[in-house]
ROMI-597424 format. One record per residue (C-alpha): residue in one letter; x, y, z. Coordinates in nm, 4 decimals. Layout:
<titis>
+-------+----------+----------+----------+
: kolpa :        X :        Y :        Z :
+-------+----------+----------+----------+
:     a :        X :        Y :        Z :
...
+-------+----------+----------+----------+
</titis>
This chain:
<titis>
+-------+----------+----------+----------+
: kolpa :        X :        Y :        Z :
+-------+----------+----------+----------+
:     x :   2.4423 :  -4.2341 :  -2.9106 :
:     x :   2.2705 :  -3.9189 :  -3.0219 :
:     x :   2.4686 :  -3.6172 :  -3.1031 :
:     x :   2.4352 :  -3.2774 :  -3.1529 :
:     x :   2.4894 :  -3.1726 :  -3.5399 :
:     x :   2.3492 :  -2.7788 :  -3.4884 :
:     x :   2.2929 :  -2.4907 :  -3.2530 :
:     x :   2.1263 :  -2.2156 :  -3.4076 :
:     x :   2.0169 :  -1.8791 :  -3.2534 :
:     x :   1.6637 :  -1.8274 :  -3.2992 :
:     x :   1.5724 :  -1.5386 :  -3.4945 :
:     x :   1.2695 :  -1.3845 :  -3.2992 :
:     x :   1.3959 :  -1.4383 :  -2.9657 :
:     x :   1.7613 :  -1.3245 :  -2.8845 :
:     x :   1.9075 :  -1.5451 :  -2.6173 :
:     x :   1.7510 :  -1.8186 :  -2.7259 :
:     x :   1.8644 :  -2.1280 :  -2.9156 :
:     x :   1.7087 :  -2.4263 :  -3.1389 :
:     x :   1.9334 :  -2.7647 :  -3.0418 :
:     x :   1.9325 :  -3.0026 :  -3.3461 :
:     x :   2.0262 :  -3.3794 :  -3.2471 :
:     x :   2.0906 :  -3.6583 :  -3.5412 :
:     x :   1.9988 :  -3.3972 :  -3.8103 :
:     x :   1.6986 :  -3.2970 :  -3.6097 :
:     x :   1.5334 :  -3.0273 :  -3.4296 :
:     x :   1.5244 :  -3.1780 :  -3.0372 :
:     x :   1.4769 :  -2.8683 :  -2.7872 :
:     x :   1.5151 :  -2.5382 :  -2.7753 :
:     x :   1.7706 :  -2.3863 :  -2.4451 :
:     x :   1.8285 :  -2.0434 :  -2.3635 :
:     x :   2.2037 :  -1.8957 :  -2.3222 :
:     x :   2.2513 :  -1.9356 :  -1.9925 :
:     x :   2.1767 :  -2.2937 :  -1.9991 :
:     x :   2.3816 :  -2.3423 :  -2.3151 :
:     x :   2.6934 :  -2.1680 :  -2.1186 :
:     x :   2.6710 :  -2.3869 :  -1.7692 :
:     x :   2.6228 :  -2.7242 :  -1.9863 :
:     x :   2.8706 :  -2.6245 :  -2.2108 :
:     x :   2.6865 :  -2.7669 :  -2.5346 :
:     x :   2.8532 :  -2.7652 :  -2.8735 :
:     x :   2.8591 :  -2.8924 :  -3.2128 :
:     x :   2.9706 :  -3.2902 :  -3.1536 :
:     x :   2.8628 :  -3.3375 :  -2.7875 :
:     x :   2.6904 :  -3.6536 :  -2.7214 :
:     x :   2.3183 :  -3.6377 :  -2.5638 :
:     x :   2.1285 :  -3.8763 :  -2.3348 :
:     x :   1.8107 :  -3.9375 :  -2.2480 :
:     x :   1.9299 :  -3.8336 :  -1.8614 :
:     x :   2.1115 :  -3.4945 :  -2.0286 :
:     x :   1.7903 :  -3.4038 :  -2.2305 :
:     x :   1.5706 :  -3.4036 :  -1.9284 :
:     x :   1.8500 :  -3.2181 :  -1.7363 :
:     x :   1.8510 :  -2.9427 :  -2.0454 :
:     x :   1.4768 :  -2.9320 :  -2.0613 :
:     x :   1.4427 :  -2.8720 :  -1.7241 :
:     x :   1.7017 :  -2.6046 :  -1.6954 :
:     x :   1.5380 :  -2.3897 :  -1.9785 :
:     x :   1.2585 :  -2.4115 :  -1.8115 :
:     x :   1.3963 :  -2.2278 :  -1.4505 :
:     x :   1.5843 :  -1.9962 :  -1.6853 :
:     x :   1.2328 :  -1.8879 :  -1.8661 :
:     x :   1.0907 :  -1.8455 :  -1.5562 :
:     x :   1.3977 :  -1.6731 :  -1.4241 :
:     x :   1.3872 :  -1.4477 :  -1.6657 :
:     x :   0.9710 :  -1.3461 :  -1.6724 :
:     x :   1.0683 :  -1.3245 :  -1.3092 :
:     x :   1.3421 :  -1.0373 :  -1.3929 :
:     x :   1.1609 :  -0.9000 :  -1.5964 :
:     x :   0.8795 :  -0.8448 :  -1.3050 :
:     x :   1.1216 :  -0.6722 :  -1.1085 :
:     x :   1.2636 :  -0.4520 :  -1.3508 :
:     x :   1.0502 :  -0.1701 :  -1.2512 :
:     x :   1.0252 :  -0.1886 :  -0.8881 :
:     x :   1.0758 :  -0.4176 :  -0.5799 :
:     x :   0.8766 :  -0.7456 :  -0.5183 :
:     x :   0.7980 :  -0.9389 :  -0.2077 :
:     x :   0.8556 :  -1.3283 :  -0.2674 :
:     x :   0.5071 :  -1.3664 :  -0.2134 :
:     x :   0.3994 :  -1.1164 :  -0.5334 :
:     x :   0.6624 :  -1.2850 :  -0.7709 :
:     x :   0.5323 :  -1.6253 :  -0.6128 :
:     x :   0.1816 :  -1.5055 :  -0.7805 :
:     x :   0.3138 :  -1.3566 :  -1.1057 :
:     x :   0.4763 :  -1.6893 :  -1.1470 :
:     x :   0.2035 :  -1.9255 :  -1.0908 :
:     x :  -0.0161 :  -1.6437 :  -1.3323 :
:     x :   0.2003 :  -1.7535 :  -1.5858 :
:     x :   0.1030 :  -2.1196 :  -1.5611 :
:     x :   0.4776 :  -2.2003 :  -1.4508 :
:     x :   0.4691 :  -2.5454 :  -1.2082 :
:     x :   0.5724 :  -2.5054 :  -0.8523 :
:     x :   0.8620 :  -2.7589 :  -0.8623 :
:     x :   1.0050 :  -2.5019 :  -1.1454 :
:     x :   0.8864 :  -2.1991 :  -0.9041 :
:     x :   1.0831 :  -2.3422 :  -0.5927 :
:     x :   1.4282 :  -2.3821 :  -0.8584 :
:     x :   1.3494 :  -2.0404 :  -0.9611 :
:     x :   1.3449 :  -1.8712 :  -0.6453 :
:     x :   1.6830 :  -2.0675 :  -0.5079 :
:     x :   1.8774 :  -1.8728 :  -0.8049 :
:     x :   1.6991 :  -1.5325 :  -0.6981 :
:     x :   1.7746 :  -1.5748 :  -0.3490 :
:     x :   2.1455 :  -1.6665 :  -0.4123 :
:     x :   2.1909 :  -1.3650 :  -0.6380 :
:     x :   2.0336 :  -1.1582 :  -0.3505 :
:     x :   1.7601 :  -1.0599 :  -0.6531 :
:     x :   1.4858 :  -1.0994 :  -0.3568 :
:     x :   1.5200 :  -0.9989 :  -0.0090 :
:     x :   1.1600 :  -0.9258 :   0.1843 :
:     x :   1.3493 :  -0.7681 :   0.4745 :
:     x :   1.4750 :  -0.5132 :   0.1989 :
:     x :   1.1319 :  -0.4782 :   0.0249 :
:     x :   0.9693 :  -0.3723 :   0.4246 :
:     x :   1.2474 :  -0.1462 :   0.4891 :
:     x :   1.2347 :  -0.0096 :   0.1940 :
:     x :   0.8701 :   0.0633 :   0.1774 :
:     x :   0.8712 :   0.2002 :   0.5260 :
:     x :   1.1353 :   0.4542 :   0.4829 :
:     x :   0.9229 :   0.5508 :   0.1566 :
:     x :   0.6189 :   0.6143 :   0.3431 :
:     x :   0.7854 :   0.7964 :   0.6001 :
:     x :   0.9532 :   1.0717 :   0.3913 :
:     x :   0.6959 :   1.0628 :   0.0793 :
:     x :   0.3626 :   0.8748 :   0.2604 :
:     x :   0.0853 :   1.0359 :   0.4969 :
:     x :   0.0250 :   0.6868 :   0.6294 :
:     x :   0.0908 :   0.5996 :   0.9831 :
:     x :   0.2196 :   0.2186 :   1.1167 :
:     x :  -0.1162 :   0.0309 :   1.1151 :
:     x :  -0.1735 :   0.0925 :   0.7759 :
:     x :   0.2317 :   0.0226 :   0.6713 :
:     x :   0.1258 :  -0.3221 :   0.8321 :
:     x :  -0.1394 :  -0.4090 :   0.6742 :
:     x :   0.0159 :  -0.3444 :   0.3491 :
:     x :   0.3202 :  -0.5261 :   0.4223 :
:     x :   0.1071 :  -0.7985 :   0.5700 :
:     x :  -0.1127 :  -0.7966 :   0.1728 :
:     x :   0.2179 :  -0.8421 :  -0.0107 :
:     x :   0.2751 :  -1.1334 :   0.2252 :
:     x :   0.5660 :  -1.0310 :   0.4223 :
:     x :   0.6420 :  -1.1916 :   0.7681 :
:     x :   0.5456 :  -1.0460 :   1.0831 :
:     x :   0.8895 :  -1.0606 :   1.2132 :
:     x :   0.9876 :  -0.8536 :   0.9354 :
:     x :   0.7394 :  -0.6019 :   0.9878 :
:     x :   0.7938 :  -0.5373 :   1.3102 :
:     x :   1.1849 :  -0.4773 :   1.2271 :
:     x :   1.1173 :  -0.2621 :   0.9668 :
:     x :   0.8932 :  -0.0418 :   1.1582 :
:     x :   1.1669 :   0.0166 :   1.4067 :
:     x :   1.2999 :   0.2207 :   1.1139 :
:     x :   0.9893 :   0.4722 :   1.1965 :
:     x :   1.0385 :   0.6299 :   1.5390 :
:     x :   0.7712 :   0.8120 :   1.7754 :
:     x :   0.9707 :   1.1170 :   1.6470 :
:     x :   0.9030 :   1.0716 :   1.2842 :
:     x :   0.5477 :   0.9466 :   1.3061 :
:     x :   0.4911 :   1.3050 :   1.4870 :
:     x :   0.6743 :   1.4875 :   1.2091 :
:     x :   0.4441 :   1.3077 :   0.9430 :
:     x :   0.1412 :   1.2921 :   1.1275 :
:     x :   0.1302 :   1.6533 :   1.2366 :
:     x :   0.2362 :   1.7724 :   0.8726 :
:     x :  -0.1318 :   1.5402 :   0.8102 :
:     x :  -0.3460 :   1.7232 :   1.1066 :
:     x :  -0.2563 :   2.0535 :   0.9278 :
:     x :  -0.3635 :   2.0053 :   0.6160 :
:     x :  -0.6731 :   1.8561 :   0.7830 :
:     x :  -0.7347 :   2.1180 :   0.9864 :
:     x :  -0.7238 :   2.3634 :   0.6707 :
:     x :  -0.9778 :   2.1422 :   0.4743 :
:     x :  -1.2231 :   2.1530 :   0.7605 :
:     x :  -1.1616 :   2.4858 :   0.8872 :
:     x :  -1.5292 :   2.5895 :   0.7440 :
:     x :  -1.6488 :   2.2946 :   1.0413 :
:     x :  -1.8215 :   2.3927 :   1.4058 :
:     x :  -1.4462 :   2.3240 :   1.5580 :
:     x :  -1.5356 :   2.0527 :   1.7321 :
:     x :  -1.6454 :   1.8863 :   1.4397 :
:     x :  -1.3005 :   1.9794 :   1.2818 :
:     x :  -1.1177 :   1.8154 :   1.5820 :
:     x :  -1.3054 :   1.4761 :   1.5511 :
:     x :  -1.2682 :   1.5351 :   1.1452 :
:     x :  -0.8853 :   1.5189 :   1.2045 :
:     x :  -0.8698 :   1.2741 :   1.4730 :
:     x :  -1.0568 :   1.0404 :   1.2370 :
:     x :  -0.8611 :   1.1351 :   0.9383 :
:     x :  -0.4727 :   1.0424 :   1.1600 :
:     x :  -0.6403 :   0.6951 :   1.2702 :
:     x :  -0.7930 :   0.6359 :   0.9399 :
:     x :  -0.4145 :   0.6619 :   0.8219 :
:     x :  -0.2888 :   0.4539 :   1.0286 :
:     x :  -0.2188 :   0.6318 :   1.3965 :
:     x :  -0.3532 :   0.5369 :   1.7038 :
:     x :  -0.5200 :   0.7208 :   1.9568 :
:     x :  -0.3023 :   0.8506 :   2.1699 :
:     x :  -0.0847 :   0.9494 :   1.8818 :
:     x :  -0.3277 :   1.1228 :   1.7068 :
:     x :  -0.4355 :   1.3511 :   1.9881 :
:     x :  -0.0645 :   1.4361 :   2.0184 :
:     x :  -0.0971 :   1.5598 :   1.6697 :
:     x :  -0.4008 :   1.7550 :   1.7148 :
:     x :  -0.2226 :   1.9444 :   2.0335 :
:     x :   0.0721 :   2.0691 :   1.8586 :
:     x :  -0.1479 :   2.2199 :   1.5822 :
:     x :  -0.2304 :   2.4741 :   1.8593 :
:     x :  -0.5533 :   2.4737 :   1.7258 :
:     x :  -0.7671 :   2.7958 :   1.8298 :
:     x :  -1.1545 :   2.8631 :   1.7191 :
:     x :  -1.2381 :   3.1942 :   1.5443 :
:     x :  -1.5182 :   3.3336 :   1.7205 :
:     x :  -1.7053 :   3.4864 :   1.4803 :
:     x :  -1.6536 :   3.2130 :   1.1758 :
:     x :  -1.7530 :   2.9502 :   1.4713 :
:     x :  -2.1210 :   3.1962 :   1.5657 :
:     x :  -2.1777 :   3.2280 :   1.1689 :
:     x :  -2.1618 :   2.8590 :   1.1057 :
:     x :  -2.3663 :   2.8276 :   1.4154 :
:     x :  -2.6436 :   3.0684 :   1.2691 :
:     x :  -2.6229 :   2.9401 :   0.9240 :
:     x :  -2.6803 :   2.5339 :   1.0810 :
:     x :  -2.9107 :   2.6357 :   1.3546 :
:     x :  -3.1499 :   2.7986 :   1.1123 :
:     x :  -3.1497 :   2.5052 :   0.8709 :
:     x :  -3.2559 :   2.2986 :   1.1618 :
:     x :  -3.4918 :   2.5865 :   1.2545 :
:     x :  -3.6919 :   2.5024 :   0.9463 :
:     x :  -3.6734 :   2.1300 :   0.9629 :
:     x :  -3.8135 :   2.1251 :   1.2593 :
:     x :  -4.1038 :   2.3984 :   1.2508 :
:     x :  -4.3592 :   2.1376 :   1.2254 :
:     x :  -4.3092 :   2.0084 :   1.5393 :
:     x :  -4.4291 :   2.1504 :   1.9141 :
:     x :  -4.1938 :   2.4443 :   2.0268 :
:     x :  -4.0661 :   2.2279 :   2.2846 :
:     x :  -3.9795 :   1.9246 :   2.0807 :
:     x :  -3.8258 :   2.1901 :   1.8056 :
:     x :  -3.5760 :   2.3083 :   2.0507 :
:     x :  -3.5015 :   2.0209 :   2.1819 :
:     x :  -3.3964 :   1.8556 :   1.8129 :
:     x :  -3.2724 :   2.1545 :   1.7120 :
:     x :  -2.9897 :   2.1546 :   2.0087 :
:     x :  -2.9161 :   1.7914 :   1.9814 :
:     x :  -2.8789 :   1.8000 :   1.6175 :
:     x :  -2.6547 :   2.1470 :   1.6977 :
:     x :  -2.4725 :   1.9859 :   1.9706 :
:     x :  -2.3686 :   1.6365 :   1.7044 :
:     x :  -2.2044 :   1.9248 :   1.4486 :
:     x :  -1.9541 :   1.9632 :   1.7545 :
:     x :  -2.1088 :   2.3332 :   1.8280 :
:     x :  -2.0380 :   2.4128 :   2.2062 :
:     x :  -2.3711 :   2.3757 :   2.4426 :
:     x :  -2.3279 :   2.6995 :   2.6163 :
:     x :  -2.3253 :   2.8576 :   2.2725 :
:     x :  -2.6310 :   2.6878 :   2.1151 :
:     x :  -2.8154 :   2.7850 :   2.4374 :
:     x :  -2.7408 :   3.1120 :   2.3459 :
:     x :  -2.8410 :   3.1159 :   2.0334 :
:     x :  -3.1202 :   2.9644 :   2.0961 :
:     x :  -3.2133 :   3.1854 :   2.3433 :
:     x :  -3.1430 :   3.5142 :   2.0750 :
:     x :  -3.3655 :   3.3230 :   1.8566 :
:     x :  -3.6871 :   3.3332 :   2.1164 :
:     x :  -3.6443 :   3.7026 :   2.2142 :
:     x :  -3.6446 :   3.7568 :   1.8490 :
:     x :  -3.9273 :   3.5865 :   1.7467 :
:     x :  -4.1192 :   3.7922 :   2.0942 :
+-------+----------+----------+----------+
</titis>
């Protein structure tokens, strides 16, 4: 029967130890697996025990890389999952693995969603479609989702997605203001918010055009257009002219007037 004559701590790696059998190096274990075997100096090894050690080490190694993953933040199963199989570590190890982090409570994707949803609502700009799709990219269940998004009520997607319109509104404020609408309607649904949602936003900005910034930019556009088009008939001129006017989100009534100005002027 073989026996183990030495246990010696490794001198590179702390935690880890070389098992000698007969006189001989055998296998190396970490501590964890030397604790729950209870190996010493004496014991008697099988064949059946060696296998049993081996395998052991190996879901402590991976338990361990897998720690060390979520030292610095929390993981969805499905991202530790990937870091695991990175590591060239084989599934049947993988599955033992993720029975010890689940019984420790080490991975929880209910917590991760939460988590990440109460982030984005008090740090984030992003509204529930793109919380989703995230959520849905780290692999987390739908059903799990959906719970955690509870978490972000109608009244706090307002609060975030209004504090979003503003600053919107302030970096297209230089826009024709209908342009500067559509800019911050896109802007809310590009974050995540829907529709309806993001026209709320818009109305409790309050959002009023200043006259005279709004005829400027008018001026400044139309006469850029003006000398695009000066090639063409007078007719056909006008006519691009407006359209192009009317696509910067310039009011009709206003471009007609312009427009207007522009041929007494040029009588």
């Amino acid at each position: 029967m073989a026996v183990i004559t030495m246990i010696e701590a490794q001198k590179k790696n702390s935690g880890r130890y070389n098992v000698y059998v007969d006189g001989a190096y055998a296998f190396p274990v970490s501590e964890s697996v030397l604790i729950d075997f209870r190996l010493y100096k004496g014991m008697e090894v099988t064949k059946e025990l060696e296998s049993q050690l081996v395998d052991a080490d190996n879901v402590a190694k991976a338990y361990n890389r897998a720690l060390d993953y979520l030292s610095n933040q929390l993981r969805t199963e499905k991202e530790i999952h990937d870091k695991l199989v990175e590591l060239e570590i084989p599934e049947e190890t993988i599955d033992l693995t993720f029975q010890k982090l689940r019984e420790l409570n080490l991975v929880d994707d209910a917590h991760y969603a939460a988590s990440y949803v109460r982030t984005m609502m008090h740090t984030g700009d992003k509204g529930p479609r793109v919380i989703r799709q995230h959520l849905r990219q780290k692999g987390v269940g739908e059903k799990l989702i959906d719970d955690a998004l509870v978490l972000y009520t109608p009244e706090e997607r307002l609060t975030v997605g209004t504090a979003v319109a503003e600053k919107l509104a302030k970096r297209y404020h230089r826009q024709a203001f209908g342009t500067q609408q559509q800019k911050i309607r896109q802007g809310l649904i590009s974050r995540g918010f829907n529709n309806d949602e993001a026209g709320q936003m818009i109305a409790t900005l309050d959002l009023t055009p200043d006259l005279d910034q709004q005829h400027d930019l008018l001026v400044k556009q139309g006469e850029k257009l003006w000398r695009r088009y000066r090639a063409l008939s007078p007719s056909e001129r006008k006519y691009k002219t407006k359209q192009a006017l009317y696509r910067k989100g310039f009011q009709l009534d206003d471009i007609s007037q312009w427009l207007a100005d522009l041929g007494e002027s040029a009588e």
